[in-house]
N, C-alpha and C positions, 0 to 999 in steps of 0.2 A: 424333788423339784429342782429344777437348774437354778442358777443365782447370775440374772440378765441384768446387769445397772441400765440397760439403755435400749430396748428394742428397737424404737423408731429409727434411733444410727443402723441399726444393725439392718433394718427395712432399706432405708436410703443408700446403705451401700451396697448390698444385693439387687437394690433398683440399678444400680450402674455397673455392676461388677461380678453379676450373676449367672451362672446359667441361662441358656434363651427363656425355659421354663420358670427359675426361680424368679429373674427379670420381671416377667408377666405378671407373678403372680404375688411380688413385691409393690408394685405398682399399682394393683389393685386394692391389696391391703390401704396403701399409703391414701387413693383418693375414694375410697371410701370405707374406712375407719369403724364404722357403726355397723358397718352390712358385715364388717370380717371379722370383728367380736360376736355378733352374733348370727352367723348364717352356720346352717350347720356343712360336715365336709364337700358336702356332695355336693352341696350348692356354689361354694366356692369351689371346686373342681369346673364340673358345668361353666361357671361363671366368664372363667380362664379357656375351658376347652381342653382339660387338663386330667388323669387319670385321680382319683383321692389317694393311692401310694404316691404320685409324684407330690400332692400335697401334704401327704407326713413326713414324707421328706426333706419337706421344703424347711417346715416346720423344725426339724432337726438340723438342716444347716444353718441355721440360726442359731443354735443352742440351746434349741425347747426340748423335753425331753418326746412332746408330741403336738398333737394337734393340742387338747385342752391346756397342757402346761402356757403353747405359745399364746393360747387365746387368753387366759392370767395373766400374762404380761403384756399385752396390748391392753385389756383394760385398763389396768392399771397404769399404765400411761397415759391414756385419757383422761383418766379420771383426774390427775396429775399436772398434767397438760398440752390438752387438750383443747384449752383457750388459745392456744397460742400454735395448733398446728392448724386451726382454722378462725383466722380473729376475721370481725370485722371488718368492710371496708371502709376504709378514711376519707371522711368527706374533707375537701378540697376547700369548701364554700366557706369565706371569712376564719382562715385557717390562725392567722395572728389572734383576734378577737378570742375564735375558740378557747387556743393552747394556752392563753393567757387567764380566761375566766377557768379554763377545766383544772389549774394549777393553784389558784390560788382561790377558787370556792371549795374545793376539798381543804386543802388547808385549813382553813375558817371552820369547816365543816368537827375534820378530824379533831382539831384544838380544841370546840364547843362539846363535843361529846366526850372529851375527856376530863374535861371540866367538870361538870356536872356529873361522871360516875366518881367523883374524887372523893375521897373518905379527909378532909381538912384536918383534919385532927389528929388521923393519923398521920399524916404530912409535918403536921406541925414538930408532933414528937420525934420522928424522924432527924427533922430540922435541929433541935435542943439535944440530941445525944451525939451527933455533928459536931457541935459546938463544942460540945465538953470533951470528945474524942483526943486521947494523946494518940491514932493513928488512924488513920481513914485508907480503906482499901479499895479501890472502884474496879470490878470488872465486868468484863464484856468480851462475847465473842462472835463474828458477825458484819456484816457491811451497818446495819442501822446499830446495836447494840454495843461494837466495841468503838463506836465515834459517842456514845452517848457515856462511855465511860471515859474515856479521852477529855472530852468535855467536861463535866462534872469537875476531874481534877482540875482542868481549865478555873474553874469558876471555885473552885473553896481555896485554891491556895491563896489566891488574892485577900481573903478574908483571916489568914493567918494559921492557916490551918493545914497539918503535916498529911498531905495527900501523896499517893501513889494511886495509877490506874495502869491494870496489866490487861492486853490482851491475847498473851498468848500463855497458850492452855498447861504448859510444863510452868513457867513464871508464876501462871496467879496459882499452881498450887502449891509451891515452893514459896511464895508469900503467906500463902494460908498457913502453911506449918510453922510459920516464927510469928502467929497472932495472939495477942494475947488477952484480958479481959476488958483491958481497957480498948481496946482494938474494933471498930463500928466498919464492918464490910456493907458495902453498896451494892449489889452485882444486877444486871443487864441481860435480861433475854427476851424478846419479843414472842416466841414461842416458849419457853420454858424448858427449852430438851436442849438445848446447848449444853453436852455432857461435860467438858472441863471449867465452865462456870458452876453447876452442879454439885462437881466433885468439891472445886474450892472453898464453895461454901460451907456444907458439910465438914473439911477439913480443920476452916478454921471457928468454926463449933464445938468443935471437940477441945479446941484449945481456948475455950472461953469467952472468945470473939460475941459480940452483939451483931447479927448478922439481916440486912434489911434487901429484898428483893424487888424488882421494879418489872412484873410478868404478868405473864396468862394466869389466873385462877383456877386453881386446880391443877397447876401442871406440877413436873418433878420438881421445878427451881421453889416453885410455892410452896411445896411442904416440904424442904428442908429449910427454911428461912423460917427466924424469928418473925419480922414483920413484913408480910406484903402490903404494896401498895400493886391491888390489882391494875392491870391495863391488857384491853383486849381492843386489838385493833378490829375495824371494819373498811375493807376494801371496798374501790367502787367501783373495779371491774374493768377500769382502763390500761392496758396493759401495754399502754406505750407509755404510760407517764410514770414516775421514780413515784413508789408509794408515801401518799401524805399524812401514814404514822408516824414519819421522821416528825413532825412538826409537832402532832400531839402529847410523842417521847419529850421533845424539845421544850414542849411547856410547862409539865409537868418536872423536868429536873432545873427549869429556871425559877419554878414555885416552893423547890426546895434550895436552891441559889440562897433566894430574895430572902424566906421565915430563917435563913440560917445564920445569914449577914444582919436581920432584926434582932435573933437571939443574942447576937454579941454585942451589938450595939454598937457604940463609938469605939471599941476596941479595935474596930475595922479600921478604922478612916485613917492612922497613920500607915499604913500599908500600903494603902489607897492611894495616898496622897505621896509615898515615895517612889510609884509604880510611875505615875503619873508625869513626876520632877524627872525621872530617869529618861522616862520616852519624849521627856521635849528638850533632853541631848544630844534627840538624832533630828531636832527640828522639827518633831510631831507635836506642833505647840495649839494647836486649835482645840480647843476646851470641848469645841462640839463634839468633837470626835467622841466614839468610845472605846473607855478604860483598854490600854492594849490590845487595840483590834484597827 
């Protein structure tokens, strides 16, 4: 079987850049998607007006080894996406209103239902080996995952505590190999198959690491971790809007923020409080504000 990363490019640039014949019969492909995964050859010959050698052909300037190979890889781009080579049309009507309720009732949404699959307990203990950590490792790799590892460090250093967060995949596992037992890794994957958060974990296991994962259930990052704190997101299907897992992700590592900053107690608050005196040197003196933001 060939190894295609992208048919539909490959569709779309034979729709402009083809033979008269390939041209045609690219363009049929392209506007109807479902007829040319499954019609069989003849039909899509017919269809074109077109001989089925000029269609295995075709098939083969593409990079298929045939007709069935290319029809593999158009499924599978469908299947993939598919929503997005024929979305919906956008309604116009009270477009402000809309974008605004479609943005922030998912939000609401995705936060509540992570809440309520939350294991608190295990959260909390998470929380308490944080505290006592002489070195915290955050990773993530990923547009949602390594801002939630970014983050994370964001929010424990303030509370005293010696964090690092890597997201690149040579780094965190060159961090993992200098981990040691007193060492609590945090690591980040929204799917679970992020192969260099994966590896790192596993690495720094071997060296005695306390290792907590913030994933799919069930996936590869789940069972190499000491402790998961499942999370499986559920899309709504709008594929103009930035996904409102980020939010869910986002509450769930302010839940362990907040039980971690409880665990230490007032051990926090001169830190806090110097963070604070320092940022109203640059005349950020309004209390309401918040803590370095």
């Amino acid at each position: 079987m060939s190894n295609i990363a992208d048919i539909i490019t490959r569709l779309q640039v034979t729709a402009q850049d083809g033979s008269k014949s390939d041209k045609r019969l690219a363009s049929l492909v392209l506007s109807d998607l479902d007829f040319a995964s499954k019609a069989a050859i003849s039909e899509i010959a017919a269809r074109v007006g077109v001989s089925e050698p000029t269609v295995t052909r075709f098939c083969r300037n593409l990079g298929c080894d045939g007709v069935r190979d290319f029809k593999f890889f158009l499924a599978q781009a469908i299947a993939i996406g598919g929503q997005y080579l024929k979305p919906e049309p956008l309604s116009r009507d009270a477009r402000e209103q809309r974008i605004a309720s479609a943005v922030t009732e998912a939000a609401i949404v995705a936060i509540q239902r992570a809440s309520d699959n939350l294991d608190m307990a295990t959260l909390v203990s998470v929380a308490e080996r944080l505290s006592a950590s002489q070195n915290i490792l955050c990773f993530g790799s990923g547009g949602i995952s390594s801002m939630m590892a970014t983050e994370l460090q964001n929010r424990l250093f303030r509370l005293g505590l010696p964090v690092v967060a890597q997201v690149d995949g040579q780094l965190q596992r060159m961090y993992a190999a200098v981990a040691k037992p007193e060492t609590t890794v945090i690591a980040f994957s929204v799917s679970g198959h992020a192969k260099s958060v994966v590896d790192a974990v596993q690495v720094a296991r071997q060296y005695g690491a306390r290792t907590v994962a913030i994933t799919a259930p069930g996936s590869a990052l789940a069972k190499v971790a000491d402790i998961v704190i499942p999370f499986q997101p559920i899309e709504d299907g709008n594929i103009y809007k930035p996904t409102s897992s980020r939010f869910a992700l986002l509450a769930i590592l302010d839940m362990i923020a907040t039980a971690t900053a409880e665990t230490r107690g007032t051990n926090v608050l001169e830190g806090l409080r110097r963070i604070k005196q320092s940022l109203s040197m640059l005349k950020i003196d309004d209390p309401r504000l918040p803590l370095g933001d």
